[in-house]
N, CA, C and O atoms as a DFTB+ gen file, in Angstrom:
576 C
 N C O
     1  1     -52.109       0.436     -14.079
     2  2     -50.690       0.710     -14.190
     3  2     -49.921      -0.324     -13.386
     4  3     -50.456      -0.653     -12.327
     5  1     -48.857      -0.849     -13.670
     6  2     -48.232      -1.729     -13.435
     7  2     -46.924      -1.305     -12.885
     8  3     -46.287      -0.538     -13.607
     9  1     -46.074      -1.848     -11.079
    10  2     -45.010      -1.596     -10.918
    11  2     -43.897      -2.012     -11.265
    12  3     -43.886      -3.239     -11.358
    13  1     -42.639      -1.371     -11.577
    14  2     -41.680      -1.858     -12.199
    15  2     -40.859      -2.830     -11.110
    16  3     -39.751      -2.551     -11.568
    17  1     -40.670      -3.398     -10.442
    18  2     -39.527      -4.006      -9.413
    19  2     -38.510      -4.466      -9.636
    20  3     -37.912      -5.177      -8.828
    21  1     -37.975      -4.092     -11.071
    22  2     -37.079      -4.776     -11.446
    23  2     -36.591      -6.670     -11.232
    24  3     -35.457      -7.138     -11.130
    25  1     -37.267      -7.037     -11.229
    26  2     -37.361      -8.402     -11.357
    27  2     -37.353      -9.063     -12.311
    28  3     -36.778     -10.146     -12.418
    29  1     -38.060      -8.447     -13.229
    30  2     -38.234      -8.805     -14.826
    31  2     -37.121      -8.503     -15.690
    32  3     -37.032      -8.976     -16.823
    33  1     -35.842      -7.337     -14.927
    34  2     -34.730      -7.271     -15.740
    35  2     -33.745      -8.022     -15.360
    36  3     -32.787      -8.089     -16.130
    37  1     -33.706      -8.652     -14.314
    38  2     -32.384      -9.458     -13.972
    39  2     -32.268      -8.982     -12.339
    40  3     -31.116      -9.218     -11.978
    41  1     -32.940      -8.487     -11.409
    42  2     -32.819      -8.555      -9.792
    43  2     -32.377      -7.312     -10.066
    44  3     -32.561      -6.920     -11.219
    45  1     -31.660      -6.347      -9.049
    46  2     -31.770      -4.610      -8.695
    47  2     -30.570      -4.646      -9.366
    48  3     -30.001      -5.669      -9.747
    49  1     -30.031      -3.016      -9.562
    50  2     -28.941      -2.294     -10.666
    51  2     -27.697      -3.008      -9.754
    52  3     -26.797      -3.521     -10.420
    53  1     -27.626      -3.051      -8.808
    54  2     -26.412      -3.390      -8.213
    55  2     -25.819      -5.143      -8.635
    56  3     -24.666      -5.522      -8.837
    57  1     -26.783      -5.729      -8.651
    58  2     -25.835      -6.734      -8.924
    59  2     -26.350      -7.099     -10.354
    60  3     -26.924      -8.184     -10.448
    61  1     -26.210      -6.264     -11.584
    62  2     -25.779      -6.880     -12.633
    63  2     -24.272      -6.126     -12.971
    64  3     -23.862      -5.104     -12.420
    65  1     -23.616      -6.858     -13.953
    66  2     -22.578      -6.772     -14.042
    67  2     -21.361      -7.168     -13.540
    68  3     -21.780      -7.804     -12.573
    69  1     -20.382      -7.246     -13.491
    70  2     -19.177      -7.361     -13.005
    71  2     -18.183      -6.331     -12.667
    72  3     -17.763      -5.690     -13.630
    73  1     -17.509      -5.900     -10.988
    74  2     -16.554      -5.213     -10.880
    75  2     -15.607      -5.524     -11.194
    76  3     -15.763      -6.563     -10.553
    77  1     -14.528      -5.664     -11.668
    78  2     -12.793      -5.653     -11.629
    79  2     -11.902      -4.272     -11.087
    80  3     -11.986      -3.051     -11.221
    81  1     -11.099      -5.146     -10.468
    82  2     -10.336      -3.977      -9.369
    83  2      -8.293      -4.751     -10.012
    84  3      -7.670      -5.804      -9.875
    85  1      -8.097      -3.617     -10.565
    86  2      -6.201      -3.958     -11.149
    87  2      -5.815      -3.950      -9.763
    88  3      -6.430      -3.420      -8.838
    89  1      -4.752      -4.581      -9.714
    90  2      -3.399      -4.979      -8.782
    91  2      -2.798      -4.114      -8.359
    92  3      -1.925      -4.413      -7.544
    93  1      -2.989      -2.673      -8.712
    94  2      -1.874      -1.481      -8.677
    95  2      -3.137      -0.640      -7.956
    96  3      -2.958       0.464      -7.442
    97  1      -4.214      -1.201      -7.986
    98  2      -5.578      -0.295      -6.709
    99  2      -5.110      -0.958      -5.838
   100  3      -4.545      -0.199      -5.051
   101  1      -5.003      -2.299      -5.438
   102  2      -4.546      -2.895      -4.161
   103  2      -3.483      -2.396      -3.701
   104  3      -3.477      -1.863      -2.592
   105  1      -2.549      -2.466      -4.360
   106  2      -1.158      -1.647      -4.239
   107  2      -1.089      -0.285      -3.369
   108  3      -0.492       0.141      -2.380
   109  1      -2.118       0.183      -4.381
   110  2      -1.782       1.694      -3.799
   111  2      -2.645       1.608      -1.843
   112  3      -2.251       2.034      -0.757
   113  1      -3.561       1.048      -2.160
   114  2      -4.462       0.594      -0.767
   115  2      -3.256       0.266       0.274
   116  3      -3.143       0.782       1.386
   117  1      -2.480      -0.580      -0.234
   118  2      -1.920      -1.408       1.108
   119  2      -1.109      -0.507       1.480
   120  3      -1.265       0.058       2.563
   121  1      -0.169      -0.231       0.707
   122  2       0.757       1.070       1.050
   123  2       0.485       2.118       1.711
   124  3       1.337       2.642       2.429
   125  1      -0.715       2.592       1.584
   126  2      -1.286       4.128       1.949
   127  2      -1.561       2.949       3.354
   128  3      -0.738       3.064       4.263
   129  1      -2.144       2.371       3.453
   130  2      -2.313       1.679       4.706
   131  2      -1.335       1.411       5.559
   132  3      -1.604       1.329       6.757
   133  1      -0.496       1.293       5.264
   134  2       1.100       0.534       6.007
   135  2       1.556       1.973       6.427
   136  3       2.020       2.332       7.509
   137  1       1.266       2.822       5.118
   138  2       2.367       4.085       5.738
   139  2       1.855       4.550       7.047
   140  3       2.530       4.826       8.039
   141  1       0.686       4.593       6.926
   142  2      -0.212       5.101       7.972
   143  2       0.079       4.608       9.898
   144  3      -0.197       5.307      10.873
   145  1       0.468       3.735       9.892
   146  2       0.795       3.336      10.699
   147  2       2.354       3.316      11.978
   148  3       3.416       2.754      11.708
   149  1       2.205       3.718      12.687
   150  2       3.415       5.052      13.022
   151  2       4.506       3.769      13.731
   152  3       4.190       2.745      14.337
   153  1       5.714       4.245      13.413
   154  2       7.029       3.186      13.634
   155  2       7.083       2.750      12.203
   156  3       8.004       1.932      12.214
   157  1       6.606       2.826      10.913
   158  2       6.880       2.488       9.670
   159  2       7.892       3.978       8.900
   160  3       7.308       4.842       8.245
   161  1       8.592       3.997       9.012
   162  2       9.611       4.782       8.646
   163  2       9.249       4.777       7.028
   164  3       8.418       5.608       6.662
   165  1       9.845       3.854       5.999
   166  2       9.316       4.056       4.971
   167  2       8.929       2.221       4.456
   168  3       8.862       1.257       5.219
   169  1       8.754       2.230       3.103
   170  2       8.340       0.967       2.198
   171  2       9.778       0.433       1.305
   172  3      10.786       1.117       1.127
   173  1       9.623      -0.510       0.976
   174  2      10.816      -1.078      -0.045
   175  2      12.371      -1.241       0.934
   176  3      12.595      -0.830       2.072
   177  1      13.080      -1.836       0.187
   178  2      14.437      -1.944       0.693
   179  2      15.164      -1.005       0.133
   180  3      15.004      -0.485      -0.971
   181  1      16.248      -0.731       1.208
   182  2      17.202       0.497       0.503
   183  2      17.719       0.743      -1.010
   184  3      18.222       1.806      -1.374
   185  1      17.514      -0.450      -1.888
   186  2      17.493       0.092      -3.133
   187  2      16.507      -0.097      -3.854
   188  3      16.579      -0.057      -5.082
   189  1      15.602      -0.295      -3.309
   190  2      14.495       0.043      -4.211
   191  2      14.196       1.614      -4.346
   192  3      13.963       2.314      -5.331
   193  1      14.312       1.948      -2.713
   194  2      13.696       3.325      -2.121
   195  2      15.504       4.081      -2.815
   196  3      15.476       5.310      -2.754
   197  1      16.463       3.691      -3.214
   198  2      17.647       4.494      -4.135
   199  2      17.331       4.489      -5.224
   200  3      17.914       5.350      -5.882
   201  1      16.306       3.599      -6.025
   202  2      16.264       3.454      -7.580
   203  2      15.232       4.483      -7.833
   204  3      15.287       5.240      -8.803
   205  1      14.143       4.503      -6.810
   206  2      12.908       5.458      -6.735
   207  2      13.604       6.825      -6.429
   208  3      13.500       7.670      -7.318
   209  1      14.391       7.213      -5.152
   210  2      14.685       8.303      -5.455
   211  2      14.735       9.069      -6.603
   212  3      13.994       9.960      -7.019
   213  1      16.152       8.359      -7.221
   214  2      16.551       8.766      -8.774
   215  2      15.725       8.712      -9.649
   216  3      15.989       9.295     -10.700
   217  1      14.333       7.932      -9.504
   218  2      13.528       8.764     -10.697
   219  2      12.662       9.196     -10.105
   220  3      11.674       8.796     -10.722
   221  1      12.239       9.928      -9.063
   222  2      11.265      10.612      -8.936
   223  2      12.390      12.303      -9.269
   224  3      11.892      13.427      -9.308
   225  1      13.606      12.062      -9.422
   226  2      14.207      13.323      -9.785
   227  2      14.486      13.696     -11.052
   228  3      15.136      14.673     -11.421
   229  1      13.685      12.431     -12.029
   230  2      13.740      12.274     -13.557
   231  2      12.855      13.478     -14.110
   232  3      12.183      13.950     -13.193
   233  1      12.688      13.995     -15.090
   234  2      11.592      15.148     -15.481
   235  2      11.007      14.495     -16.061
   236  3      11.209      13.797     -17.054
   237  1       9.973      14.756     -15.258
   238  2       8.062      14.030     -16.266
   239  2       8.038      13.087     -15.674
   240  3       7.095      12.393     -16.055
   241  1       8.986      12.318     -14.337
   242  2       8.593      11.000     -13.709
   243  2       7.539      11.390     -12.606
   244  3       6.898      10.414     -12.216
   245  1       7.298      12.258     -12.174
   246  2       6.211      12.328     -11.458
   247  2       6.820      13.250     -10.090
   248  3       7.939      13.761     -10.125
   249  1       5.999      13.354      -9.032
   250  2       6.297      13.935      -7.729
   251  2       5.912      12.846      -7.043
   252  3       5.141      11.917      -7.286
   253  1       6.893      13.266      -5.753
   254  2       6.556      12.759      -4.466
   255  2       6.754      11.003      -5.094
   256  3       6.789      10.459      -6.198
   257  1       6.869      10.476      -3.291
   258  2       7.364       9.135      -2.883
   259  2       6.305       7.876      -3.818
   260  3       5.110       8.157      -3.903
   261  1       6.651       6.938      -4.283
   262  2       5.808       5.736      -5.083
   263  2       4.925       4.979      -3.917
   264  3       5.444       4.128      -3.195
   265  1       3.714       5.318      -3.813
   266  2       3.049       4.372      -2.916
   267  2       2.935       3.025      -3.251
   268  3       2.312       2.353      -2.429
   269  1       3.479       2.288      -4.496
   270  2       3.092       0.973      -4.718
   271  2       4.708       0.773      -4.338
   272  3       4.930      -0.427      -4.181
   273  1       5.824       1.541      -4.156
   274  2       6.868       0.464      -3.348
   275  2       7.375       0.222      -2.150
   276  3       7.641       1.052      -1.281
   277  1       7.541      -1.236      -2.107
   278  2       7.851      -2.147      -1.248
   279  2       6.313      -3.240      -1.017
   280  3       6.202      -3.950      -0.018
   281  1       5.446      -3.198      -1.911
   282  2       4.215      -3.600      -1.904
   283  2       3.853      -4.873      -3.563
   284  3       3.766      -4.657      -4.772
   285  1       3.765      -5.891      -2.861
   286  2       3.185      -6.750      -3.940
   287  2       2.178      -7.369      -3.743
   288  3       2.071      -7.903      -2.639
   289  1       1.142      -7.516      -4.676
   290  2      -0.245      -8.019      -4.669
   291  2      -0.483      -9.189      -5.292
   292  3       0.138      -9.439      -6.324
   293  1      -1.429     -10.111      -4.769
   294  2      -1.892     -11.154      -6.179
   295  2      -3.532     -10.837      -5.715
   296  3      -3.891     -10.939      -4.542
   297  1      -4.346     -10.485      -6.698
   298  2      -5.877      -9.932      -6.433
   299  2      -6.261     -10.856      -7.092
   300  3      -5.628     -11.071      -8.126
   301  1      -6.960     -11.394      -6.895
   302  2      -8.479     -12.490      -7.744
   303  2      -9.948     -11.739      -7.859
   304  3     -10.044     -10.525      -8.036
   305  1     -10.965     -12.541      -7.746
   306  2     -11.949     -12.526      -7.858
   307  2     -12.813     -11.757      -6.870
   308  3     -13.682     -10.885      -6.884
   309  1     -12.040     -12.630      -5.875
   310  2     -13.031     -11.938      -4.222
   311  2     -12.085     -12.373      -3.197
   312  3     -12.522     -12.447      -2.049
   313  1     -10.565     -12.745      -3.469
   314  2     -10.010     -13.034      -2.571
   315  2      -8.375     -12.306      -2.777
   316  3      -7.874     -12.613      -3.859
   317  1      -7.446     -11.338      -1.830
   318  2      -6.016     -10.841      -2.068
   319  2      -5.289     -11.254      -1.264
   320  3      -5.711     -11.552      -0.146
   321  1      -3.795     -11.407      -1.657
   322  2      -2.366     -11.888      -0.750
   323  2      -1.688     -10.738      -1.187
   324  3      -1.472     -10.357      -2.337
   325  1      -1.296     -10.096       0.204
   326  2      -0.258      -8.526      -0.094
   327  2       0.959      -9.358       0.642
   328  3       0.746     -10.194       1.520
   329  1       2.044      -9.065       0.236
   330  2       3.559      -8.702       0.184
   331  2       3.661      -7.562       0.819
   332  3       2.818      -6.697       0.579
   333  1       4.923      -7.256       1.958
   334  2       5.449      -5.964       1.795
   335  2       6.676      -5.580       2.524
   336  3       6.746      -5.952       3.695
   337  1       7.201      -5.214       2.257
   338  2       8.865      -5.472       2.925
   339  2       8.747      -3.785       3.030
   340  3       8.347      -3.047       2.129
   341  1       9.366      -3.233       4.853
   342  2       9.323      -1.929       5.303
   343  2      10.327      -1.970       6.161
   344  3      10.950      -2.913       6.649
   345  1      10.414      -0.687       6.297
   346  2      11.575      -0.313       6.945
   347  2      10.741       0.435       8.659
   348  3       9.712       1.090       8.831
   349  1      11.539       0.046       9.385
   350  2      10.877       0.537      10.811
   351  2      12.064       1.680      11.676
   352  3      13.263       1.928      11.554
   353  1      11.215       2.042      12.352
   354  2      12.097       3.621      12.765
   355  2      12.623       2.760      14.287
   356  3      11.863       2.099      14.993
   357  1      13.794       2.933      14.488
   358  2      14.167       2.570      15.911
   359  2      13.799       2.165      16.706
   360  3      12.592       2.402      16.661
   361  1      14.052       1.543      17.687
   362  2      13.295       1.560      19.411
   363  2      11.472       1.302      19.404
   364  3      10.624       1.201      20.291
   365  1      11.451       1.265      17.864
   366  2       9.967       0.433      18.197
   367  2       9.790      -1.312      18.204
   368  3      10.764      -2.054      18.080
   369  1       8.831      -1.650      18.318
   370  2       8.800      -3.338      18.615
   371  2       8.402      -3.763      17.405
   372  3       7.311      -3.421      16.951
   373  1       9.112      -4.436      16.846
   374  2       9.071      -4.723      15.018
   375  2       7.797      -5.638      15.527
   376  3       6.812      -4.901      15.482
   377  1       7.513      -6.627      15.878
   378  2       6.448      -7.382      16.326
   379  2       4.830      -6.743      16.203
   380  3       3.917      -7.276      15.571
   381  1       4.743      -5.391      17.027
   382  2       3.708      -4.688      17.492
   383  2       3.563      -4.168      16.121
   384  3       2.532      -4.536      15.558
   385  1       4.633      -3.123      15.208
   386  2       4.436      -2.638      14.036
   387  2       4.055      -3.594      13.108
   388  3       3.005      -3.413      12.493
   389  1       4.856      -4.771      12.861
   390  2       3.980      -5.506      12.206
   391  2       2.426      -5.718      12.431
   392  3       1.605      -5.313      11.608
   393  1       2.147      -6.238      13.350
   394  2       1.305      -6.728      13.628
   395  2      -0.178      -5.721      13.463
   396  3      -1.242      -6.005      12.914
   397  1       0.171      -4.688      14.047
   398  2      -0.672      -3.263      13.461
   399  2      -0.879      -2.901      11.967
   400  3      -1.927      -2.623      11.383
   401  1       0.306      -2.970      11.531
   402  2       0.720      -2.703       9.902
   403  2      -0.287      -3.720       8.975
   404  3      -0.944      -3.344       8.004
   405  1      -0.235      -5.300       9.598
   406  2      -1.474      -6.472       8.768
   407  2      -2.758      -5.657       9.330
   408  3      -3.534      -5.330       8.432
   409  1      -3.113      -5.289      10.560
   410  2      -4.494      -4.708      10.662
   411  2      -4.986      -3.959       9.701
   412  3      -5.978      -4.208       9.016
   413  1      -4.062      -2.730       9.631
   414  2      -4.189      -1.921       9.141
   415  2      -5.018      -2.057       7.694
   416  3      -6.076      -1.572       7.294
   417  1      -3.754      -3.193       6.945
   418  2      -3.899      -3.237       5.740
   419  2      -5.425      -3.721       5.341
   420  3      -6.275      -3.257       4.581
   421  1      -5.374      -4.859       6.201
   422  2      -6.503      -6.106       5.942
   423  2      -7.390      -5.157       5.987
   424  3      -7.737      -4.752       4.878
   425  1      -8.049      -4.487       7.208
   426  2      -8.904      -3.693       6.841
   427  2      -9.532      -2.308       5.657
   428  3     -10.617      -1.892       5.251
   429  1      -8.145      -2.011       5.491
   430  2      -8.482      -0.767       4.341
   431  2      -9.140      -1.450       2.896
   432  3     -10.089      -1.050       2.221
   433  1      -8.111      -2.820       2.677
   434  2      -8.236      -3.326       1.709
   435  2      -9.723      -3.987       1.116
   436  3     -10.183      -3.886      -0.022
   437  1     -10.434      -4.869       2.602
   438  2     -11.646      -5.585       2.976
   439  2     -12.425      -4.106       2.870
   440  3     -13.349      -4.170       2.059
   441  1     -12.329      -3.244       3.278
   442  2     -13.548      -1.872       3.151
   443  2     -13.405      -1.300       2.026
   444  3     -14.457      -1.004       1.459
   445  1     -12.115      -0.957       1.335
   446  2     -12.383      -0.118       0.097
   447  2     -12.244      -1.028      -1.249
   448  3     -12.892      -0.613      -2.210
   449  1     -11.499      -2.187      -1.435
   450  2     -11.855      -3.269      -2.438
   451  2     -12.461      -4.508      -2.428
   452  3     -12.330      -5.373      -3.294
   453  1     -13.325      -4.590      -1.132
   454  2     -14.305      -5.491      -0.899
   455  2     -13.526      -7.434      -1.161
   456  3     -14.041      -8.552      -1.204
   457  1     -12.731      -7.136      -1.224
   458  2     -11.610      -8.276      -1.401
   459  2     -11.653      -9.115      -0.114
   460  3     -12.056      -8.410       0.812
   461  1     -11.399     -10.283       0.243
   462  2     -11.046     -11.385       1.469
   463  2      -9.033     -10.945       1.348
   464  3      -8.328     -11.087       0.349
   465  1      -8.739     -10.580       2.300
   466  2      -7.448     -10.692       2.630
   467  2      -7.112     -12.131       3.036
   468  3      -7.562     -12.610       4.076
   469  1      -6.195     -12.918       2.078
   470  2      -5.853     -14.119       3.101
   471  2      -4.768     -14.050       3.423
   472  3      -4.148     -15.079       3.692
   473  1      -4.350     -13.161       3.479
   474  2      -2.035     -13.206       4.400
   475  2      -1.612     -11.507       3.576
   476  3      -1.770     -10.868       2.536
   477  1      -1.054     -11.452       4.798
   478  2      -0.201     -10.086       4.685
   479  2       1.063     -10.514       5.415
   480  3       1.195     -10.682       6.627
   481  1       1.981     -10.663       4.437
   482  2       3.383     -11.015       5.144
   483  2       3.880      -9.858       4.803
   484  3       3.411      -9.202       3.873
   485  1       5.105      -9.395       5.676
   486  2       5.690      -8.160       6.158
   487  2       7.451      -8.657       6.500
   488  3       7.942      -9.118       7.531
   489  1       8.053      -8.346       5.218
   490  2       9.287      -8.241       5.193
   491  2      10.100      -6.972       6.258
   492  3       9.726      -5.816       6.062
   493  1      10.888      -7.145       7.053
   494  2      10.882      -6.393       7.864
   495  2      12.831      -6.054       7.316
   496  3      13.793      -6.675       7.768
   497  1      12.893      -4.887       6.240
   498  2      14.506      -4.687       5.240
   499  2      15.347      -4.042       5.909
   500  3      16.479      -4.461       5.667
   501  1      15.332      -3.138       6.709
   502  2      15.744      -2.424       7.694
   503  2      15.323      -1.562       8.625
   504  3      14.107      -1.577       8.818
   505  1      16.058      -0.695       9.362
   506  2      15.622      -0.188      10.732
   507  2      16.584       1.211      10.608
   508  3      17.809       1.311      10.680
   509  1      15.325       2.472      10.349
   510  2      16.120       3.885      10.247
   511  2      16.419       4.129      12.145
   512  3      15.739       4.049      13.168
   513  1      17.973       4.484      11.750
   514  2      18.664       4.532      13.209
   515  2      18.448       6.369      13.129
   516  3      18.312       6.943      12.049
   517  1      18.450       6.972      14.237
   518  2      18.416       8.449      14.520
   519  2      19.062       8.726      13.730
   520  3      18.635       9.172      12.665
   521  1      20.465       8.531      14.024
   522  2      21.320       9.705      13.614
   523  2      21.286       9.278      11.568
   524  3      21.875      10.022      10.784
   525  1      20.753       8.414      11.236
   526  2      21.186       8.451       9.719
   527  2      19.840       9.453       8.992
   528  3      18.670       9.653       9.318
   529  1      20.576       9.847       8.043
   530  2      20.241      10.881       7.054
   531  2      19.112      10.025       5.811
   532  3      19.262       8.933       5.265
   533  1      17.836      11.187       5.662
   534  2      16.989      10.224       4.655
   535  2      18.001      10.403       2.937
   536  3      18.930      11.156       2.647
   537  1      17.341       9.432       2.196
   538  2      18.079      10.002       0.685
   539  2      17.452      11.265       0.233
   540  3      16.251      11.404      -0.001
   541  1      18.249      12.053       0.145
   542  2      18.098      13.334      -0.939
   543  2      17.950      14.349       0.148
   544  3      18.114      15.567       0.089
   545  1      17.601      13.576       1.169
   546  2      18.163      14.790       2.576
   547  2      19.463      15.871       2.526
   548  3      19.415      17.086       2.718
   549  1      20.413      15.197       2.267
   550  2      21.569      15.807       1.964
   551  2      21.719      16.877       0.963
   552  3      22.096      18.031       1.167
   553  1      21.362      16.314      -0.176
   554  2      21.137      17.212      -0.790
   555  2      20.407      18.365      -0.673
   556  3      20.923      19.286      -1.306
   557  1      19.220      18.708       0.004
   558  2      18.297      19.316       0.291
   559  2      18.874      20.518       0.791
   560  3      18.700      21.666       0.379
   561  1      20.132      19.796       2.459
   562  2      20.343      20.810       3.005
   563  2      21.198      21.787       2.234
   564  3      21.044      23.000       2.370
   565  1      22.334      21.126       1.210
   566  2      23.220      22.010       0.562
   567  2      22.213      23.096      -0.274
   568  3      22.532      24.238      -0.606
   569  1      21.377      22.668      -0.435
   570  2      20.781      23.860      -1.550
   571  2      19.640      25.206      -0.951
   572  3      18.986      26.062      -1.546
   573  1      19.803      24.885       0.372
   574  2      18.891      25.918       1.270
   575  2      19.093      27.158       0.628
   576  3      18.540      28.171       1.056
């Protein structure tokens, strides 16, 4: 009887074939990554995060906040460049949040899409002050 070692089919199950990973998996990666990271208030610039409001209040547009905005990707082969323009909460050190925020990303991205991060630039759109109100906040309270 003779052992199989797979040698004779092309080397072990894992490396035949090809993965592909879409732009909108990175997306959602970097985002969930960025949010994660505390002094990041939210993603996108104030009208992006106004255009999203209004349709996440569309019927059949979905629930809850868009994790792919304020987030742009270019994914290749084995190598990604993320985009991402955020908004930071007060009295924190835009510097430090950044700088945490690329950790963050690079790593989620390098562990769960096996990708080379080469640059995470970090648009920094505004800065939620205390006293201002989120969108649809307002509304919220009138309808208690």
């Amino acid at each position: 009887m003779t052992e199989n070692t797979g040698a004779k089919y092309g080397g072990a199950p894992g490396s035949r074939g090809r993965t592909s990973i879409a732009d909108v998996v990175v997306e959602k990666i970097a985002g969930m990554a960025a949010r994660d990271v505390p002094g990041v208030h939210a993603l996108g610039s104030g009208f992006a995060r106004s255009m999203g409001s209004m349709r996440e209040r569309m019927p059949g547009a979905g629930s809850g906040q868009s994790v792919t905005r304020g987030v742009s990707v270019e994914v290749g082969e084995v190598q990604a460049a993320i985009d991402l323009e955020i908004v930071v909460d007060y009295g924190v050190s835009i510097t430090d949040v950044a700088g945490e925020v690329r950790e963050n990303v690079i790593s989620a991205v390098e562990r769960m899409a096996g990708r080379e991060v080469v640059e995470v630039n970090i648009a920094v759109s505004d800065v939620k002050l205390p006293e201002e109100e989120d969108e649809g906040e307002e509304e919220r309270q009138r309808i208690q």
